[in-house]
Every structure is written in structure tokens, then in C-alpha cells.
C-alpha positions as CSV (number, residue, x, y, z in Angstrom):
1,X,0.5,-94.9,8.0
2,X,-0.2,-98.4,9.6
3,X,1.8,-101.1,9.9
4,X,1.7,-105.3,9.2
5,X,3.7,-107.9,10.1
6,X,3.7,-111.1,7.6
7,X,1.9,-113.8,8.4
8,X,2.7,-117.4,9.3
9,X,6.7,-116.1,10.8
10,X,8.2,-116.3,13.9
11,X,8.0,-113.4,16.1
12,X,9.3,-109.9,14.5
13,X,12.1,-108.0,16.0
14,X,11.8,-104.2,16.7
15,X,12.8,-101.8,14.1
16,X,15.8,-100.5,14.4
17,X,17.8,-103.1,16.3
18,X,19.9,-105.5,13.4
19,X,23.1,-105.8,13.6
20,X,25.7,-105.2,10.8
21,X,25.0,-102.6,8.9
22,X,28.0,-100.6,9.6
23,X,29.7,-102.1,6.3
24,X,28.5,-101.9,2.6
25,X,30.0,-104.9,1.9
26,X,29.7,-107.7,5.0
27,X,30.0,-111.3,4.1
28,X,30.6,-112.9,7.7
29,X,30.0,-116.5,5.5
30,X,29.7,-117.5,2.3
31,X,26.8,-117.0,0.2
32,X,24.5,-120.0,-1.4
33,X,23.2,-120.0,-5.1
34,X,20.4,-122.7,-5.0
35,X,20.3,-125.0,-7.9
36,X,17.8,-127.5,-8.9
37,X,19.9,-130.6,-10.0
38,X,18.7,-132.8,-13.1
39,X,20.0,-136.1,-11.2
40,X,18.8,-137.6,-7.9
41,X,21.9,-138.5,-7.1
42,X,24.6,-136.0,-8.4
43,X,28.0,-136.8,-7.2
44,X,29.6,-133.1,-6.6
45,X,33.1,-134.7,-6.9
46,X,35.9,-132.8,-9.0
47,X,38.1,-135.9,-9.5
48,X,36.1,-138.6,-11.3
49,X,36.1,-139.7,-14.2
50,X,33.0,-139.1,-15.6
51,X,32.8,-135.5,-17.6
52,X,29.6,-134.8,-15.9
53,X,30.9,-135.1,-12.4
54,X,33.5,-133.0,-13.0
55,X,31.7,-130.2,-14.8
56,X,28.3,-130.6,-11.8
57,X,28.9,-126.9,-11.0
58,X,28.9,-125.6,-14.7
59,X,26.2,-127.9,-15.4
60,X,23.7,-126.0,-13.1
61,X,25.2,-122.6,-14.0
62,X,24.6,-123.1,-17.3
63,X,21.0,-124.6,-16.2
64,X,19.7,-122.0,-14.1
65,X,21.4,-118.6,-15.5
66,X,20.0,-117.6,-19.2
67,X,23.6,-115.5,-19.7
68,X,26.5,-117.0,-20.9
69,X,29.6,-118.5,-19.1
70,X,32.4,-117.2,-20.3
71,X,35.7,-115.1,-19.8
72,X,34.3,-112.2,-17.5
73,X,33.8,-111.0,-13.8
74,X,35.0,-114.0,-11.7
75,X,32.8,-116.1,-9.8
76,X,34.0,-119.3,-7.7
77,X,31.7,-121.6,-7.0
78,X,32.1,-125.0,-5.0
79,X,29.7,-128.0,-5.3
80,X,27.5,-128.1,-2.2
81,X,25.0,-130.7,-1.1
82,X,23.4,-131.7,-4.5
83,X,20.9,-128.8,-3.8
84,X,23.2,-125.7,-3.0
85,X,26.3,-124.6,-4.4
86,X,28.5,-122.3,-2.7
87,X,29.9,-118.9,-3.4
88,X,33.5,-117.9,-2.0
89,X,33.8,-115.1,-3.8
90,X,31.5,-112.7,-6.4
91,X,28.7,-112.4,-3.9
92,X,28.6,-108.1,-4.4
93,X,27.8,-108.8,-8.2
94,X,25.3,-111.4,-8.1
95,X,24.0,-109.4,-5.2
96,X,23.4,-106.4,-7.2
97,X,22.3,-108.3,-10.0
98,X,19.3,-109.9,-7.8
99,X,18.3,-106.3,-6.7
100,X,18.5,-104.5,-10.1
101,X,16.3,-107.3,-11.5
102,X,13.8,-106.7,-8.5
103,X,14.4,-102.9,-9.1
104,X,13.0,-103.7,-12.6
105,X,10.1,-105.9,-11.7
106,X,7.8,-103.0,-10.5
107,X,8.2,-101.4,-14.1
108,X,7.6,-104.1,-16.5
109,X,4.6,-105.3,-14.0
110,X,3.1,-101.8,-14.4
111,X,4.1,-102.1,-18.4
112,X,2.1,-105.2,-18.6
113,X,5.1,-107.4,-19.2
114,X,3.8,-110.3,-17.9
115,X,6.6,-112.7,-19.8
116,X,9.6,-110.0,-18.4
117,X,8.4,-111.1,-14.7
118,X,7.8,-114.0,-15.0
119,X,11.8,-114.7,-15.8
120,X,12.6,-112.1,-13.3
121,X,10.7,-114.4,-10.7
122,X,12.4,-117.6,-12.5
123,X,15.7,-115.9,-11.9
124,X,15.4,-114.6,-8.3
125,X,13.1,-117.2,-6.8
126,X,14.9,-120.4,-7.6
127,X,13.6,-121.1,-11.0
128,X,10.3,-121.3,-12.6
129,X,9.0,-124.2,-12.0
130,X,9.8,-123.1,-8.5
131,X,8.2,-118.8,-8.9
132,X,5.3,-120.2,-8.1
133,X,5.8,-120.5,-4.6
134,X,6.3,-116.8,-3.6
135,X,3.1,-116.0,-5.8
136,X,0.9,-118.5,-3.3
137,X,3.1,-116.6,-0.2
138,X,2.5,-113.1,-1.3
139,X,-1.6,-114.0,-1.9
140,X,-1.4,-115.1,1.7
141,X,0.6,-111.9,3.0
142,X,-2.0,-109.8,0.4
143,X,-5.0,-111.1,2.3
144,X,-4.0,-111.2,5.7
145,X,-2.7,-107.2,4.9
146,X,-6.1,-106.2,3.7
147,X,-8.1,-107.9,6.2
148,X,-5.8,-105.6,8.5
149,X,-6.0,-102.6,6.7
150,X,-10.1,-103.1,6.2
151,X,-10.5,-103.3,10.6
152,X,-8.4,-100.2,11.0
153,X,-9.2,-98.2,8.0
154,X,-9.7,-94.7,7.7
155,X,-12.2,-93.8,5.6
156,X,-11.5,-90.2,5.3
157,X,-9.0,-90.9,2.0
158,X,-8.9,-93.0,-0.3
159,X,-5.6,-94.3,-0.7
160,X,-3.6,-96.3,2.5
161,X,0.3,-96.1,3.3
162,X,1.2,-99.8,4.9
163,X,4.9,-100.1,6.1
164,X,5.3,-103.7,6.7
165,X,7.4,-104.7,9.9
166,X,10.6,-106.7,9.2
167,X,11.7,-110.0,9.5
168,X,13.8,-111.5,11.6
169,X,17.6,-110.9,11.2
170,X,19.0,-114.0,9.6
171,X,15.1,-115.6,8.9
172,X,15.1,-118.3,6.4
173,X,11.7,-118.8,4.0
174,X,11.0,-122.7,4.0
175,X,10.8,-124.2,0.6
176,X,8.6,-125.9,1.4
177,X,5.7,-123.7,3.4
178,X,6.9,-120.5,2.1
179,X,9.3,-119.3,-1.0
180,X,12.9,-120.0,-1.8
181,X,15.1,-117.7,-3.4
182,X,17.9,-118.4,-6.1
183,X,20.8,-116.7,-3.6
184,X,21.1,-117.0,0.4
185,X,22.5,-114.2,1.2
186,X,25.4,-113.7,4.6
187,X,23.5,-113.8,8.0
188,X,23.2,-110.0,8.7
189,X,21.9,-109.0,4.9
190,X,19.1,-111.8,4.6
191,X,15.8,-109.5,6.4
192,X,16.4,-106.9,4.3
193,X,17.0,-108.8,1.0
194,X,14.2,-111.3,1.8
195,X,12.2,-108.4,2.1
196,X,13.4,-106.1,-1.1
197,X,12.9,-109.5,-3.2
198,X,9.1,-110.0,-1.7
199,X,7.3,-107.0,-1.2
200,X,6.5,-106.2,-5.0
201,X,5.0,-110.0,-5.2
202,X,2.7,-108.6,-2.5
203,X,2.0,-105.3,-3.9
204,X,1.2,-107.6,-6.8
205,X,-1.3,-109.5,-5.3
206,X,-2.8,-106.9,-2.8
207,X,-3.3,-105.2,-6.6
208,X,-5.3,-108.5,-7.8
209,X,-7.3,-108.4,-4.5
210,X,-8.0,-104.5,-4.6
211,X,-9.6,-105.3,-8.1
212,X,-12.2,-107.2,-6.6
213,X,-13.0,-105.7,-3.9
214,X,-13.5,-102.4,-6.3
215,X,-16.1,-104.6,-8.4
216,X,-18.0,-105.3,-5.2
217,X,-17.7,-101.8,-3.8
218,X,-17.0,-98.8,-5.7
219,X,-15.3,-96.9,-2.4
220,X,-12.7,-99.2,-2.5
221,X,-9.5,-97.3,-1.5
222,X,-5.5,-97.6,-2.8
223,X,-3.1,-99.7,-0.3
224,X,0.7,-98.9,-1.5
225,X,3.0,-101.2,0.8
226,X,6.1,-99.6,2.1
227,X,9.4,-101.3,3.6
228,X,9.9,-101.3,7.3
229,X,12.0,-98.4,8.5
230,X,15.2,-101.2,9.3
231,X,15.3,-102.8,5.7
232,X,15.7,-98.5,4.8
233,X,18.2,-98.5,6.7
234,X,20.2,-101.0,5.0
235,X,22.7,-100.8,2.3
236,X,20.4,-103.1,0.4
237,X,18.0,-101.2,0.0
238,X,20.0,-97.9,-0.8
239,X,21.2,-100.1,-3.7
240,X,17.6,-100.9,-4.6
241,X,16.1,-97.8,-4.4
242,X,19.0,-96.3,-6.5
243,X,18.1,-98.5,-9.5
244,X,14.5,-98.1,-9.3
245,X,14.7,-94.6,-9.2
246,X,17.3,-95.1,-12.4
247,X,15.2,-97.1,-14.4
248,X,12.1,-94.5,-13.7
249,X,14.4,-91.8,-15.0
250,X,14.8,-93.7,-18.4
251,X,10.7,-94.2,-18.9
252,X,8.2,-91.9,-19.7
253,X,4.2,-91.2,-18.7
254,X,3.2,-94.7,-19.5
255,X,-0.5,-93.6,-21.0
256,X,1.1,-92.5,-24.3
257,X,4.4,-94.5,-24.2
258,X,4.5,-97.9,-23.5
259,X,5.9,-99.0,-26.7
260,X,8.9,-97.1,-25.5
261,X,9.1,-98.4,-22.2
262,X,8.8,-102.0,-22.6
263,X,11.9,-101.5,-25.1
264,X,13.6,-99.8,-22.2
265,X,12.9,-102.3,-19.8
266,X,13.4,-105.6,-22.0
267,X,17.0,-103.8,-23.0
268,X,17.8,-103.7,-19.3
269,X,16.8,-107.0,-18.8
270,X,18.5,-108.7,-21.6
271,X,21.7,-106.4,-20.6
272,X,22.2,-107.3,-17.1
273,X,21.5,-111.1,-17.7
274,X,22.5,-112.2,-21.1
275,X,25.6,-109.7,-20.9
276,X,26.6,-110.9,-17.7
277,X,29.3,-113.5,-17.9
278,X,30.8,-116.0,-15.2
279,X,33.7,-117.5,-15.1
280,X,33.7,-121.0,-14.0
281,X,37.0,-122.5,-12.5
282,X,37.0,-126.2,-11.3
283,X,39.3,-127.2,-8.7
284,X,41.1,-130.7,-9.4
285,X,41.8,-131.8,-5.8
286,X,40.5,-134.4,-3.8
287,X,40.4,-132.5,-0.4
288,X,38.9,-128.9,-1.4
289,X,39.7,-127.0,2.0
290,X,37.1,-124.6,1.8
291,X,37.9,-122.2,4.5
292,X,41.7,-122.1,3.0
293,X,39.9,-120.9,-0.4
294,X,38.1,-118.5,1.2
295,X,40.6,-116.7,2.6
296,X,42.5,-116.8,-0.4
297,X,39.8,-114.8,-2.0
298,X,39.2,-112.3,0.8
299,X,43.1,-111.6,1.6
300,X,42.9,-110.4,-2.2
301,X,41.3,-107.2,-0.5
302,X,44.6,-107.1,1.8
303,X,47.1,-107.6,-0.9
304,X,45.5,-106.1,-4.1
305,X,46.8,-103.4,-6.1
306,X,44.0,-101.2,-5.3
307,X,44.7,-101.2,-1.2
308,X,48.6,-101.1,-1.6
309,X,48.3,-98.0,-3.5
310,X,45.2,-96.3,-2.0
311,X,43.7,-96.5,-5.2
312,X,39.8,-98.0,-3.9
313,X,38.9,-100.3,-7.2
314,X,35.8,-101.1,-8.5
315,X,33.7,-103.0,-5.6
316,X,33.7,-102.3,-1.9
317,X,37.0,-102.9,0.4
318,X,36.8,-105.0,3.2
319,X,37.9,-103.4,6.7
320,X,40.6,-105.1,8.8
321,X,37.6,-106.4,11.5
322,X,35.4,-107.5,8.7
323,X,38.5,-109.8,7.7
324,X,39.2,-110.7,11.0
325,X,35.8,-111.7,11.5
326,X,35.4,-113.7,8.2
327,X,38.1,-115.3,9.1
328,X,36.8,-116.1,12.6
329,X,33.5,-117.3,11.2
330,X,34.9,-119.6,8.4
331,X,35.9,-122.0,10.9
332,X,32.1,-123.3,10.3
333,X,32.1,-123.1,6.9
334,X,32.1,-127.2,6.4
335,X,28.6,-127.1,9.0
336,X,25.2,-126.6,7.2
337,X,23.8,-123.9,6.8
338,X,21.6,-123.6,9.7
339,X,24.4,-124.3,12.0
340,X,26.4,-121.6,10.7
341,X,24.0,-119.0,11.4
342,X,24.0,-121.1,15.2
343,X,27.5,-120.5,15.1
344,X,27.8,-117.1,13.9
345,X,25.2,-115.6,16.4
346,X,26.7,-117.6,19.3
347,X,30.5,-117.3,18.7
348,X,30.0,-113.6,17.2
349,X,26.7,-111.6,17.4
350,X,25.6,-112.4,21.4
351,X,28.6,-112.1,22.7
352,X,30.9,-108.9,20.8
353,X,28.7,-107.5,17.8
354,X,25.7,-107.7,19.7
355,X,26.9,-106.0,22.9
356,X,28.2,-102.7,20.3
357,X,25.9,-99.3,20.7
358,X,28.1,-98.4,17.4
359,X,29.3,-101.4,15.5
360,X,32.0,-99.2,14.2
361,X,33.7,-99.7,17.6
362,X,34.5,-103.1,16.8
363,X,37.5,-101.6,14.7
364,X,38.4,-99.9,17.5
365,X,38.7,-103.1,19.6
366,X,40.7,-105.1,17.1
367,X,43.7,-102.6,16.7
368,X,43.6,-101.8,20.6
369,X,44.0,-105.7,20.6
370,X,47.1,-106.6,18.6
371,X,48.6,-102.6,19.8
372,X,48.5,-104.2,23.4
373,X,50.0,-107.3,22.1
374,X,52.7,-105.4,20.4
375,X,53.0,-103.5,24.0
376,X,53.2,-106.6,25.7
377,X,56.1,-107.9,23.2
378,X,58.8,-104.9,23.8
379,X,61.5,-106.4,24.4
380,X,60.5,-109.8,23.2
381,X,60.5,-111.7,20.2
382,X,56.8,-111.3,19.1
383,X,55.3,-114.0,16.4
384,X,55.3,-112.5,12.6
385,X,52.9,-114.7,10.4
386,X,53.4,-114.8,7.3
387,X,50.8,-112.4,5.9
388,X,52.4,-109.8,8.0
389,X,55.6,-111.0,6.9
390,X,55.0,-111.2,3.5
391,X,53.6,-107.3,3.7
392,X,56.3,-105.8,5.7
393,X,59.7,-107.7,5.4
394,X,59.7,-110.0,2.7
395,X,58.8,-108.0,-0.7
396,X,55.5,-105.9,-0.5
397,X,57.0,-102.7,1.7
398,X,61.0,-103.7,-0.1
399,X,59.5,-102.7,-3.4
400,X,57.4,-99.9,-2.6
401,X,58.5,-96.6,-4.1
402,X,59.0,-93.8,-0.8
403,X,55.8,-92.3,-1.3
404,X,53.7,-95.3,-0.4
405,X,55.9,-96.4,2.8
406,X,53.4,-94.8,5.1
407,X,51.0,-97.4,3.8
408,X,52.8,-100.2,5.8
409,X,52.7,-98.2,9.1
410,X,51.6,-100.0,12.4
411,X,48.4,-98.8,11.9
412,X,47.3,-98.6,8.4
413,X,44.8,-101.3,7.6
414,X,45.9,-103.5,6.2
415,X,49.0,-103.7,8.6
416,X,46.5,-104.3,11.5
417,X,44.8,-107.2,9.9
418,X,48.0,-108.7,9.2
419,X,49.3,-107.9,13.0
420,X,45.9,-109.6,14.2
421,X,46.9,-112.6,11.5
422,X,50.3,-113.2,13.5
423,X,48.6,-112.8,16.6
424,X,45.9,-115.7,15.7
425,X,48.8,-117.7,14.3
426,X,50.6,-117.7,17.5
427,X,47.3,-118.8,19.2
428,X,46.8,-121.6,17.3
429,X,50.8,-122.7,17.5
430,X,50.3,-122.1,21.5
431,X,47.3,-124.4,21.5
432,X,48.5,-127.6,19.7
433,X,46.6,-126.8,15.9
434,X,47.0,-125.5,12.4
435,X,48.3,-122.2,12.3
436,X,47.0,-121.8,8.6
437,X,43.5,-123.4,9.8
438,X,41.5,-121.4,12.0
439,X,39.2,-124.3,14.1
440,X,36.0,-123.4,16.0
441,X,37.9,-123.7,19.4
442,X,40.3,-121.2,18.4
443,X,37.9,-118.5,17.0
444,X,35.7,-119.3,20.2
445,X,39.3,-118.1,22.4
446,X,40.1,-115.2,19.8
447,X,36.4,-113.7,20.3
448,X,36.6,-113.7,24.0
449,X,39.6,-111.8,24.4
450,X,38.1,-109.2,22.0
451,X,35.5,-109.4,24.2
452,X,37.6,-108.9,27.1
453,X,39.2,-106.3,25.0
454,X,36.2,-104.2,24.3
455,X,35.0,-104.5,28.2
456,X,38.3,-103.0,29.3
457,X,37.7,-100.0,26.9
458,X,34.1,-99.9,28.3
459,X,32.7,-99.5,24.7
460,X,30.3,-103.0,24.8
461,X,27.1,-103.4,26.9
462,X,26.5,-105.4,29.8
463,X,25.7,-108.9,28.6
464,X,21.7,-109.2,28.2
């Protein structure tokens, strides 16, 4: 089996070598949903007067999802630059949406439902008047992967395995050179996704381009595109690969059934988007503190029903470092984009995550962190915030029937996120800011003594 890289992208890593993967769930930042706005100059405000100022986020949910907006799943969604808005919260749904529908894509393509893609490439690729784009990508990738395959084919057989390498962690398509996609995914999940969400528009056009070479010679051979071994190893793609091997299970042998199939597949398509509801909630404030909000949302993983009573609920649970870095990393939140992912890799990935054989050490870090704190404090009067106060003296552990007082032990997790709360807390209150706002300075200090933290346990690698 050979491999190819894509064309026109910066240099590809090695498989094998992302970070992150060592939660189903990481969202280090917010997610972006792009939108397409109607105005050239919308005014993303929520406290003018005008109805369509205040309503500019429903406006282009309503304009770019064909479901309804209604009483459902909860989505929060912020106003972003007039091209972007942004998603605190409901990124695992529309997540999974995005894959199922490029789970699907394969199926009604080989059904002939030519009208079924095309909305599936409206929906995932930023709209349709903007599809187009990854179809002029993918021709390029299709050529420059059959050129390849031509120079180092094997004629023995007559059909070709090419795994395609993988991009960059954290690449960005350009709009404007390349595709865009409806949702931006977190920093650590976009290769994968990117790729997921591409390689069937490929496989497409490699199809288109096989066809002609087969008029021209008759000993054409079959090229069936694979995904790079590190997009396999993601938790993207186990999602993927789980609904495509789903919706296979409902068809049958296409020859004598396609009636039957294109039902199945248009049900599955109108199900999971016109069955699909979001809730929209507008925020009436002048001064939206965006990180603030987001932490409201993901300390609902810390307080929620589901953790207190060690009953997992639907969706996946953070783990007290994923929190603790979330919370870290949403001191850039107000940056663009680009200069989150600058921030992220700088004030997180190169120096901690980065430097991890076994991400899953980075737990280990954080609670040997605020245990040496509590160590250090004996004797002392040692700084409770008020998410650990809240969980252990003021009502969560006073209410708590005896069974579940083990949950609020030192080391239970959602005791050690809220031990590493105080601890950040006090930081902030020791150097002269917000103890409710983490700022960029502060996260910068908190990440270096993890780091300092994880080198005395001799669990992180020698800087590169």
C-alpha cells in the first residue's frame, strides 16, 4: 500500500506523533460555526434596538441549518466577527452531526444521490454556494494522487490501496486557496476532522478521473484512498467509522435494491438534520465576558447531577486536567483565531503536553500539584475558592446522603479540580488580578509550575 501526501500544504508531520488524543472529548477552545452573513456590515451587538441586531445569531442559524430552532439539545452561540460565530458549549453534538453526515456521503454517492450530497457538502463545507470549493481541492488532490500512483504502480493487480499522510495538527484550509468548512473544530481534533470531512470528495474525484483514464486504456486499475494511520487513531474517526459501518448494516446489495437504499439514506438524512433542534439563547448585556461563559458551561461537568452521583450521563465527562486546561487556555479566547492556536501551542503543547510520552500523565501532574500545595499548607490557613467551597462546605457534600460522601474525598475528581480552582485563585489574588478571570499572565505562571511539577516527577521529556 503506498502512500500521498496532499498537495499545495505545508510540510506533513510524522504519523503517529499528535497530541491530545488521550480524551474523547477535548475542547482546549471554543469551537467556530462559520456563517455567511446577508449584510456587509452586520452589527453582532445584543443590546440595540433594532430586532435584527439583536436576533444576528438566530438569523444565520436559521440561514445556514435546514432543521428547526426550537426547544431541544442546547446550543450557545456568541456573535463573532460578522463571519464566525462562536460555540461555548454543544460542540460534541454538532461534532457528531458533521461526521454522521460525512459517514452518509459515501452511500448516497454510490446510490447516485447526487441532490443528497450536494446538501451534505452545503452543510459541512460552509454552504453551497461555498461546496464548490472542496470539489476544485479534491480534483487537485485526485490528480496529483494518480500521477503518484501511475510512477510507482504495480502492475501485477489491478486495484491500488493509497493511505494518504496527515495534515498538520491544528492546519487550517484557506478559504480562499483551498476549502472551508461549516465548523472549526478545537486545536488538537482539526487534522483528523479536516481529513474525515475531505477524503470522500477525493475518492470522488479520483473516481471521475479513473473513468477516463479506463476510456483511454482498458488496464486501468482501482485506487481506494485510505486515512493515514494518525487520523485512525483518533476518536474522530472511531466515531466515523462506527456510523459508516451502521448505515452499511441498514442497506442492501445495491444491484437489486436501490430503491430501498436511497429511502434509507434520505430518512437518515432528513432525521439527523430536520429533527435536530437548537436552542437559541441571547444574552442582553453589554459586556459579554466570554471566558466567564465558558466556564459556566464547562463547570456544568463539575457540578452536574451526573458526576455528583457517579451516574456518567449522556455525552462524554470532562477530566479534572481537561478543565484545568480549558480553563488555562480561555484566557485567549477574546484573540482571533489564529492567535489562539499561537497561544495554545506556546503556553500549553511546547512546553507541558508536548513534553508527555503518555498524555495521561498530565492527570498525574495536576493532583501531585495542588496535593503538594495542600502539603505545603498544614498547619496553615490554605485559600478555599469558591468552587471548592461551594462543593465541600457550603451545600453540595451538607446534602449528600452517606453513601455518596466518598465522592467529595481529596481525591475524587471533581475535588481536585476544585483544589486546583483555589489554588489558581490564590495566584491571581497574590499577583494583583481577577480571581474569577484567569489572564494570559497568570495561565503562563500556572503552566510552568506544572511544568516544574511534572520535571520533579521525571514523567516529561527534555525540552526539544
Amino acid at each position: 500500500m503506498s502512500k500521498v501526501g496532499f498537495t499545495g500544504l505545508p510540510p506533513l508531520q510524522e504519523s503517529g506523533t499528535v497530541h491530545g488524543h488521550h480524551n474523547p472529548s477535548p475542547f482546549p477552545l471554543p469551537q467556530n460555526l462559520q456563517v455567511h452573513p446577508t449584510s456587509s456590515n452586520p452589527n453582532p451587538s445584543t443590546t440595540g434596538s433594532s430586532a435584527k441586531q439583536q436576533n444576528y445569531g438566530l438569523h444565520h442559524l436559521e440561514t445556514n441549518w435546514p432543521g428547526e430552532t426550537g426547544n431541544g439539545h442546547h446550543l450557545d452561540v456568541i456573535p463573532g466577527n460578522g463571519k464566525q460565530l462562536l460555540c461555548l458549549d454543544g460542540q460534541q453534538r454538532i461534532t457528531t452531526t458533521t461526521l454522521l453526515l460525512a459517514a452518509i456521503r459515501p452511500h448516497c454517492r454510490r446510490a447516485n444521490m447526487g441532490s443528497t450530497v450536494s446538501k451534505i457538502d452545503g452543510l459541512l463545507f460552509g454552504g453551497p454556494e461555498n461546496s464548490e470549493k472542496i470539489h476544485q481541492w479534491a480534483q487537485k488532490q485526485a490528480a496529483s494522487i494518480l500521477q503518484s500512483a501511475q510512477e510507482s504502480s504495480d502492475v501485477s493487480t489491478d486495484q491500488e490501496m493509497v493511505s494518504l499522510e496527515s495534515f498538520t495538527t491544528g492546519w487550517l484550509p484557506q478559504s480562499t486557496t483551498e476549502f472551508q468548512t461549516t465548523l472549526v473544530p478545537s486545536y488538537i481534533d482539526r487534522a483528523a476532522y479536516f481529513e474525515i470531512l475531505s477524503l470522500d470528495p477525493i475518492q470522488q474525484a479520483l473516481e471521475g478521473l479513473l473513468a477516463m483514464e479506463e476510456n483511454k486504456d482498458k488496464e486501468s486499475k482501482k485506487i481506494h484512498l485510505e486515512f493515514s494511520s494518525t487520523t485512525k487513531e483518533s476518536t474522530q474517526y472511531m466515531t466515523y467509522s462506527t456510523f459508516l459501518q451502521l448505515a452499511k448494516n441498514l442497506l442492501k446489495p445495491a444491484s437489486a435494491n436501490g430503491d430501498f437504499n436511497s429511502n434509507v439514506l434520505s430518512k437518515l438524512f432528513y432525521n439527523q438534520v430536520h429533527r435536530f433542534s437548537m436552542t437559541y439563547i441571547e444574552l442582553l448585556t453589554k459586556n459579554d465576558n466570554l471566558q466567564q461563559i465558558f466556564l459556566w458551561m464547562q463547570e456544568k461537568s463539575v457540578f452536574g447531577s451526573g458526576r455528583l452521583l457517579f451516574n456518567p450521563h449522556p455525552g462524554i465527562d470532562f477530566a479534572p486536567v481537561d478543565l484545568a486546561r480549558n480553563w488555562i487556555i480561555s484566557s485567549a479566547m477574546d484573540l482571533p483565531l489564529q492567535e489562539q492556536v499561537e497561544f495554545y501551542t506556546r503556553c500549553w503543547i511546547q512546553p507541558l503536553e508536548g513534553r508527555c510520552k503518555d498524555t495521561g500523565v498530565l492527570g498525574d501532574i495536576l493532583l501531585h500539584l495542588v496535593n503538594r500545595i495542600d502539603q505545603e499548607s498544614k498547619g496553615k490557613d490554605r485559600h478555599i475558592g469558591s468552587m471548592e467551597e461551594k462543593l465541600n462546605y457550603r451545600y453540595y457534600r451538607s446534602v449528600s446522603p452517606p453513601a455518596l460522601q466518598r465522592m467529595f474525598t481529596d481525591e475524587m475528581p471533581m475535588m481536585v479540580y476544585g483544589r486546583f480552582h483555589s489554588y489558581v485563585q490564590c495566584r491571581a489574588t497574590q499577583l494583583g488580578s481577577d480571581p474569577d478571570v484567569i489572564s494570559r499572565q497568570l495561565a503562563d505562571v500556572i503552566v510552568q509550575e506544572l511544568v516544574q511539577e511534572g520535571e520533579k516527577m521525571e514523567v516529561l521529556m527534555p525540552n526539544a
